[in-house]
SEKOLDO-444586 format. One line per 5 residues: for each residue x, y, z of N, C-alpha, C. Coordinates in nm, 4 decimals. Example, Ala and Ser with C-alpha at 12.3 -4.5 7.8 and 13.67 -1.06 7.14 Angstrom:
residues 2
1.3190 -0.5690 0.7800 1.2300 -0.4500 0.7800 1.3200 -0.3300 0.7800 ~ 1.2850 -0.2250 0.7080 1.3670 -0.1060 0.7140 1.2900 0.0030 0.7870;
***
This chain:
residues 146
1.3153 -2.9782 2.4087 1.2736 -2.8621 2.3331 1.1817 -2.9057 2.2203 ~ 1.1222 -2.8616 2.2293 0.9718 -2.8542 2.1140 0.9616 -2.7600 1.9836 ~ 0.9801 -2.8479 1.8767 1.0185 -2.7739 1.7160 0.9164 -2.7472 1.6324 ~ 0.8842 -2.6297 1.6493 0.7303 -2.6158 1.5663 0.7557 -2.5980 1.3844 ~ 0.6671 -2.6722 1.2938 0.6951 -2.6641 1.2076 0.6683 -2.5431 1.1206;
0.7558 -2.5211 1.0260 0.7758 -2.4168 0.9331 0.6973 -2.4730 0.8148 ~ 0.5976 -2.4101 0.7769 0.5663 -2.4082 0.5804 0.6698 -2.3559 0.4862 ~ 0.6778 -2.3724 0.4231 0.8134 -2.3209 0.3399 0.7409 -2.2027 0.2501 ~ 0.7964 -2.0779 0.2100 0.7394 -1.9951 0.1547 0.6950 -1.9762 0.0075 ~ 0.7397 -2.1367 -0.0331 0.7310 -2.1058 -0.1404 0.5788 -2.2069 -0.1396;
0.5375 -2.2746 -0.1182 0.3858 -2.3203 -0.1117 0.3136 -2.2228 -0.0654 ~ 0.3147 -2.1100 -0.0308 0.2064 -1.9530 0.0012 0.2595 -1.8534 -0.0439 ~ 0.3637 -1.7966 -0.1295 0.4436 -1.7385 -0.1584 0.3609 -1.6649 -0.2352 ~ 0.2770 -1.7212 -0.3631 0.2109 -1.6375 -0.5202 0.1073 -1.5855 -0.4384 ~ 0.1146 -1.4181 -0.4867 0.0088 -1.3384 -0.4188 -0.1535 -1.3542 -0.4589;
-0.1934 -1.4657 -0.6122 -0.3132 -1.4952 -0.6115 -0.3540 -1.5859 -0.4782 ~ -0.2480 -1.6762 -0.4286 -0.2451 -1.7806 -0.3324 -0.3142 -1.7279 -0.2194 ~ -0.2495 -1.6365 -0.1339 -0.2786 -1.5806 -0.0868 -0.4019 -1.4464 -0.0703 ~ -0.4529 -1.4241 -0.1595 -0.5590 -1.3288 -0.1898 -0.6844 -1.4482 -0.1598 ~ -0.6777 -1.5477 -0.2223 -0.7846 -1.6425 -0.2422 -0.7490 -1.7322 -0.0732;
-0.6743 -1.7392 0.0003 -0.6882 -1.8118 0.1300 -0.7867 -1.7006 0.2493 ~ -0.7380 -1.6014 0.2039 -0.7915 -1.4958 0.2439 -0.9246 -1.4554 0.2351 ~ -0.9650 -1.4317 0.1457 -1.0854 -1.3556 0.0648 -1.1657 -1.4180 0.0295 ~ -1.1247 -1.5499 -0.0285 -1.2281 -1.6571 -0.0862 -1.3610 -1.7069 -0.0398 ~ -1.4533 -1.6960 -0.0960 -1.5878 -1.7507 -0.0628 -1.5644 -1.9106 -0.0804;
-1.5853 -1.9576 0.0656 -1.5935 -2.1134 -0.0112 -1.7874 -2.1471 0.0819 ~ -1.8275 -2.2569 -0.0341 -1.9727 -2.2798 0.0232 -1.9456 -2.3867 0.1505 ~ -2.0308 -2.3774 0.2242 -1.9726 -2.4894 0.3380 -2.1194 -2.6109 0.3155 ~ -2.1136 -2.7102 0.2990 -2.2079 -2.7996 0.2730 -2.2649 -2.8542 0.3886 ~ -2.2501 -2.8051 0.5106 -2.2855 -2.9073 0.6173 -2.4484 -2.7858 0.6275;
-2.4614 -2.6830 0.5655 -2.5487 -2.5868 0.5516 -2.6241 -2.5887 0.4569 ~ -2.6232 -2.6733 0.3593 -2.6997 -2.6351 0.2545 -2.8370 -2.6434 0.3033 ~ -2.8933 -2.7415 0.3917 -3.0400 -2.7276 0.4557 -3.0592 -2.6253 0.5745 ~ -3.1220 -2.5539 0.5272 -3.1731 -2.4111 0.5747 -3.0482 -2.3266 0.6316 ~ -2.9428 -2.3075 0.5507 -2.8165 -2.2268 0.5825 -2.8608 -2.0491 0.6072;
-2.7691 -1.9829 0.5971 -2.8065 -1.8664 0.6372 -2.8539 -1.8174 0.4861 ~ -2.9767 -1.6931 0.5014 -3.0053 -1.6866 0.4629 -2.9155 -1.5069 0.3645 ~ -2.9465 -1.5150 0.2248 -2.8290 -1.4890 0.1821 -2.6978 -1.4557 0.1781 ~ -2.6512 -1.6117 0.2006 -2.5514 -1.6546 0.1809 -2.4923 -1.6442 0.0798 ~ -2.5177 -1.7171 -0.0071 -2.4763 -1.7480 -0.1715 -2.4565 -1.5996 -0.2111;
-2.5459 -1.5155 -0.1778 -2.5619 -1.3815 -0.2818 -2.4327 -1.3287 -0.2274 ~ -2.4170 -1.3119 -0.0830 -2.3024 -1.2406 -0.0189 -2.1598 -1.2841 -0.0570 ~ -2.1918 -1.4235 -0.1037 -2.0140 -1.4753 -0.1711 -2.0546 -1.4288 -0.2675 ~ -2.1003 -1.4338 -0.3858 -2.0934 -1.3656 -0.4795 -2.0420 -1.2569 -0.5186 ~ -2.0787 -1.1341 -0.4013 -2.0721 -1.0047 -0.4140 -1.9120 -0.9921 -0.3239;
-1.8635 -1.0832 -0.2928 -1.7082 -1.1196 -0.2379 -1.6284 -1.2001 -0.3453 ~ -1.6566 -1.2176 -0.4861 -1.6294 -1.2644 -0.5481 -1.4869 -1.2198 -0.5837 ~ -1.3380 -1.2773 -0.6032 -1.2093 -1.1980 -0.5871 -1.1865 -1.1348 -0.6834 ~ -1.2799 -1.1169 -0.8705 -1.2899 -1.0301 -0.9531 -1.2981 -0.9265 -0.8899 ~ -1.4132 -0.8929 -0.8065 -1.4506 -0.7790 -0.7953 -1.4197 -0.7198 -0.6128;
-1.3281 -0.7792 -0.5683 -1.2490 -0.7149 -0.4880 -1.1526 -0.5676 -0.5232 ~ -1.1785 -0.4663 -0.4477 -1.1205 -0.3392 -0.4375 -1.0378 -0.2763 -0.3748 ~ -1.0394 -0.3774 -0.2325 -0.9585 -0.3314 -0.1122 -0.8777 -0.4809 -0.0694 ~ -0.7629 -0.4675 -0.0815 -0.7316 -0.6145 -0.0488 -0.5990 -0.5734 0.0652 ~ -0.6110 -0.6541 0.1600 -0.4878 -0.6007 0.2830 -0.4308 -0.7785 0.3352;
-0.3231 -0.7644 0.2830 -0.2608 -0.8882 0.2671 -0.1146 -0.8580 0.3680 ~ -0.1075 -0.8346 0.5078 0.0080 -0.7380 0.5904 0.0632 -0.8998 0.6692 ~ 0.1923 -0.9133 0.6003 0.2814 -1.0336 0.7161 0.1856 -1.1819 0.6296 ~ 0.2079 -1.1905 0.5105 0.1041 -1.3215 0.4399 0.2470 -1.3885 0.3752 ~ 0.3678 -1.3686 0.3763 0.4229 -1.3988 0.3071 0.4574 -1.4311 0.1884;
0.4130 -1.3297 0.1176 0.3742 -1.3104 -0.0244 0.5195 -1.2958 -0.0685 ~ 0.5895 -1.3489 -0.1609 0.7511 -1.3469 -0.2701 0.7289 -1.2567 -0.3654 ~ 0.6140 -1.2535 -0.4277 0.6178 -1.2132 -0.5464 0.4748 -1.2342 -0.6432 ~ 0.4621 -1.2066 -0.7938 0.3502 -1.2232 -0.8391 0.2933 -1.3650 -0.8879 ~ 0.3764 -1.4586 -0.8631 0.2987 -1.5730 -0.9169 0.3099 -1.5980 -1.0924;
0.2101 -1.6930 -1.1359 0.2191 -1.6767 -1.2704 0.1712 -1.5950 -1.3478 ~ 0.2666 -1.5579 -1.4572 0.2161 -1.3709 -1.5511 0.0788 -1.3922 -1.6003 ~ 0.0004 -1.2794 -1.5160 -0.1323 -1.2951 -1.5593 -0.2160 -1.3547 -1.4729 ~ -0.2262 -1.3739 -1.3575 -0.2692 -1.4602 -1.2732 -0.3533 -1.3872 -1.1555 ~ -0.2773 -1.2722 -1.1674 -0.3414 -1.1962 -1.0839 -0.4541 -1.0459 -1.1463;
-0.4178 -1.0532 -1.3023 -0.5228 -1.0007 -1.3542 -0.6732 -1.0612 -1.3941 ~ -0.6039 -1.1475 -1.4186 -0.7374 -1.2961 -1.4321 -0.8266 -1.2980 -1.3227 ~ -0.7626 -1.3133 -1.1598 -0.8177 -1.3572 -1.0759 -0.8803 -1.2413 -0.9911 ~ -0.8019 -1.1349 -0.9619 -0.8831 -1.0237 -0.9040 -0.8044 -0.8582 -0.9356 ~ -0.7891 -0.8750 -1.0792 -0.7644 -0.6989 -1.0850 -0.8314 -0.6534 -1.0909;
-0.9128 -0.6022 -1.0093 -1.0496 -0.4934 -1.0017 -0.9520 -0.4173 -0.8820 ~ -0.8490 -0.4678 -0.8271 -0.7841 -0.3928 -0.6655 -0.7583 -0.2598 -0.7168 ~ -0.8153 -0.1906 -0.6188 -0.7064 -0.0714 -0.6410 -0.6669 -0.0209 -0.5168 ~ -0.6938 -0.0500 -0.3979 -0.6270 -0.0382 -0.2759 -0.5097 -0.1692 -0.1983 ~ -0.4378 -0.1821 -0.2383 -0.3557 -0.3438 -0.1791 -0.2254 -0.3121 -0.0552;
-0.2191 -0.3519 0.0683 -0.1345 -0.3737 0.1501 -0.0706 -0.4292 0.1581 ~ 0.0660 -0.4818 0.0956 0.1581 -0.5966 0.1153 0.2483 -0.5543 0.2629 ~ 0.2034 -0.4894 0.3512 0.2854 -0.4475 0.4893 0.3554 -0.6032 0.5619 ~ 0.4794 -0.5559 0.5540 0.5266 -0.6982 0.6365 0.6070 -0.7775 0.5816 ~ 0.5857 -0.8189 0.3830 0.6271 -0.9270 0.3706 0.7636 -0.9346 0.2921;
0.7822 -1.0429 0.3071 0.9724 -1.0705 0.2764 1.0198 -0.9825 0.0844 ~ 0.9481 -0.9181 0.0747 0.9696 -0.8653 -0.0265 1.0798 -0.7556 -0.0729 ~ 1.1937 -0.7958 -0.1417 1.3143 -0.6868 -0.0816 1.3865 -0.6408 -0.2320 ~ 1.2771 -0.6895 -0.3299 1.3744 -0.6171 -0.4427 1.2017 -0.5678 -0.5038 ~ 1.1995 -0.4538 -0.5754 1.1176 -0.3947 -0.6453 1.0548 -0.4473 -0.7690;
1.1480 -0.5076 -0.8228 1.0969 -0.6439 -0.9404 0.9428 -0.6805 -0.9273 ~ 0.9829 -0.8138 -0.7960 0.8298 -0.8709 -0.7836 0.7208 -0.7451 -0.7479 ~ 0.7727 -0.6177 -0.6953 0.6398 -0.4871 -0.6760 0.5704 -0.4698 -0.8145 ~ 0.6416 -0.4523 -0.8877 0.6364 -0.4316 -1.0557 0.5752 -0.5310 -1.1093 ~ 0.5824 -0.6191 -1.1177 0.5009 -0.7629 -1.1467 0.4023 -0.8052 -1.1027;
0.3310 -0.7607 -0.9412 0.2244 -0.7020 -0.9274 0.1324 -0.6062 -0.9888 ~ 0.1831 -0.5094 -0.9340 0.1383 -0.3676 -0.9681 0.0684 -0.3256 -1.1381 ~ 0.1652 -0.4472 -1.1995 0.1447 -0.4222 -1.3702 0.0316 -0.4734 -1.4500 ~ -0.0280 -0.5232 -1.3095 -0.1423 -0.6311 -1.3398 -0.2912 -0.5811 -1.2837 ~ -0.2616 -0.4554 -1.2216 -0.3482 -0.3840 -1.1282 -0.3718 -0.2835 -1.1786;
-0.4274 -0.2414 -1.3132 -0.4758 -0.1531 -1.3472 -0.5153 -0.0144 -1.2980 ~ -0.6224 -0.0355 -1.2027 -0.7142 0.0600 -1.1039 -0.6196 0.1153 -0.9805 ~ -0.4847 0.0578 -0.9514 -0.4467 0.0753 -0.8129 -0.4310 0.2009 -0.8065 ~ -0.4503 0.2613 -0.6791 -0.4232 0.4272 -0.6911 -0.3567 0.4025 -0.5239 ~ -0.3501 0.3450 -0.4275 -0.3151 0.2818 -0.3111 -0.2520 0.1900 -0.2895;
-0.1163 0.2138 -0.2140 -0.0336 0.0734 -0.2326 0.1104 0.0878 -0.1060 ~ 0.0451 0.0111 0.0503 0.0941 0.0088 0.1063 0.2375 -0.1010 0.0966 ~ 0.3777 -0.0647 0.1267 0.5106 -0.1204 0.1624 0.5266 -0.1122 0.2947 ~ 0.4471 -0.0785 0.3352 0.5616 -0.0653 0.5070 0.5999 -0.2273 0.5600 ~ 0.7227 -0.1534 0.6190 0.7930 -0.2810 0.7044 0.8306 -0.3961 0.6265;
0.8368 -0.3406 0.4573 0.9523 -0.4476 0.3605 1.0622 -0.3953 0.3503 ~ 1.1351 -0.5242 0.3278 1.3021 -0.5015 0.3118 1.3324 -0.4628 0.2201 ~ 1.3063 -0.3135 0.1370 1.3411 -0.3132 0.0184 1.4702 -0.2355 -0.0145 ~ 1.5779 -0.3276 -0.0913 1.6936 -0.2104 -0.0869 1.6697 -0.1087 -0.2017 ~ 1.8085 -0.0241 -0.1448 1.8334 0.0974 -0.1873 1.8483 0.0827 -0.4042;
1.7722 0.1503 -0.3891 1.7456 0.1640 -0.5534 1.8809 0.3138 -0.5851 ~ 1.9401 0.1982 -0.7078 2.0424 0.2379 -0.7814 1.9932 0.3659 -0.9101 ~ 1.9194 0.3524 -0.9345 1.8442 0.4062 -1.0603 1.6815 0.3435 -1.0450 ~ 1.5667 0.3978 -1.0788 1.4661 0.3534 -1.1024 1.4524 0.2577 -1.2392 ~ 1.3784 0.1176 -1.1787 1.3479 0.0338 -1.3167 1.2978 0.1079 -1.4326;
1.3131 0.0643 -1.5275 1.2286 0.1241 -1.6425 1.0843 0.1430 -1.6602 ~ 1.0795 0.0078 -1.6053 0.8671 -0.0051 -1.5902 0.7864 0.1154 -1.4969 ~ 0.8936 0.1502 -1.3518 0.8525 0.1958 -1.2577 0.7682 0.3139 -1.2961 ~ 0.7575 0.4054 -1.3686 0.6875 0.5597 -1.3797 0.5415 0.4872 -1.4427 ~ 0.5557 0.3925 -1.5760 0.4372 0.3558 -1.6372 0.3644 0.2777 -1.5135;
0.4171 0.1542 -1.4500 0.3502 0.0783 -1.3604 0.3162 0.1760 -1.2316 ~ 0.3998 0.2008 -1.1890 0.3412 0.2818 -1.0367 0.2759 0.4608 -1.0444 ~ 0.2559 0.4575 -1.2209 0.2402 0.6426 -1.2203 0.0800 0.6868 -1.1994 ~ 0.0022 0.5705 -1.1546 -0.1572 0.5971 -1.1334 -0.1798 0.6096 -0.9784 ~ -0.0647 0.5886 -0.9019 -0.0790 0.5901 -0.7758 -0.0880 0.6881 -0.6977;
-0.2121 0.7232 -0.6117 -0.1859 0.8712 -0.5134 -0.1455 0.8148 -0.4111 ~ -0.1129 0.7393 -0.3141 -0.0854 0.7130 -0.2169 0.0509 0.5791 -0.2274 ~ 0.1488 0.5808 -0.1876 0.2651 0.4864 -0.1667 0.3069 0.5199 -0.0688 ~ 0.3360 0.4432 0.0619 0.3557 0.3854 0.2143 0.4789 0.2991 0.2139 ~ 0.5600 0.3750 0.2810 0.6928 0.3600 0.2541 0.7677 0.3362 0.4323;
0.7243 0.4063 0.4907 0.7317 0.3588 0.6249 0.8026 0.2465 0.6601 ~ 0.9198 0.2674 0.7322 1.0037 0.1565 0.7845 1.0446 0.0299 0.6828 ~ 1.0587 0.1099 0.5434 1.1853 0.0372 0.4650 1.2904 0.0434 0.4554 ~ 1.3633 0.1669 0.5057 1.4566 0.1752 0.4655 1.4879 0.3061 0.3260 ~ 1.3615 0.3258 0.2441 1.4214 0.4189 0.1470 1.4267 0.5665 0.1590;
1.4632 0.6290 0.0568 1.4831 0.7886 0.0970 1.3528 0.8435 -0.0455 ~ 1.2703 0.9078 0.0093 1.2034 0.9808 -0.0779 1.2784 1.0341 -0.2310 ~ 1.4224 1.0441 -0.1649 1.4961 1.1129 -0.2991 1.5057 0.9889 -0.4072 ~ 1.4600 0.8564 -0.3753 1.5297 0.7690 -0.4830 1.4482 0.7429 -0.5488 ~ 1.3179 0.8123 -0.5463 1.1543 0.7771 -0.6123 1.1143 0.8633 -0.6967;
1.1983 1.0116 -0.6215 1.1549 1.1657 -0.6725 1.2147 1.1482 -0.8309;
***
């Protein structure tokens, strides 16, 4: 039997980590003589500041990484998909989200998130700019949000 190896989640875990494996412009040097022609300008304009739409579905994202890390690096988002990932307490949503100014879009489907006892405190200020939340195959009841 043949054992394929596992990455551990916590080396891809911080959602800047992942935004930037993703999204990142990297220059490739085997091009610099007569590469395509705007190139450079097109990473630029992919630059992860000024990313808007970011769909990060099954990346194995934990949580936000270090505080501030993800405002630094690309809060311009205001559309983000975390669909998929091992994310099961609302905390790390909040610790995102608080850093995302612009978000008005913000897919959950298919996280494990349990049943909320009471809403966090942060939750109305952090998630109250949002028109759209995707809830689909978590598990929650509309009533625990209302």
């Amino acid at each position: 039997t043949r054992k394929m190896a596992v990455e551990p989640f916590e080396a891809v875990s911080a959602f800047v980590a992942q935004v930037e494996k993703k999204y990142a412009y990297v220059t490739d040097t085997a091009y610099t003589d007569g590469g395509l022609v705007g190139a450079d300008r097109a990473g630029r304009e992919q630059a992860l500041h000024r990313l808007e739409r970011v769909f990060l579905p099954d990346a194995g994202v934990t949580g936000a990484g270090e505080h501030g890390a993800i405002a630094a690096a690309c809060g311009a988002i205001e559309e983000l998909d975390l669909e998929g990932n091992p994310i099961s307490e609302w905390q790390p949503l909040l610790d995102i989200a608080v850093q995302l100014p612009r978000l008005h879009w913000l897919g959950l489907n298919r996280l494990p998130l349990q049943p909320l006892d009471a809403l966090p405190d942060t939750f109305g200020a952090t998630l109250g700019g949002l028109r759209t939340l995707c809830l689909s195959r978590t598990g929650m009841a509309w009533e625990q949000l209302l």
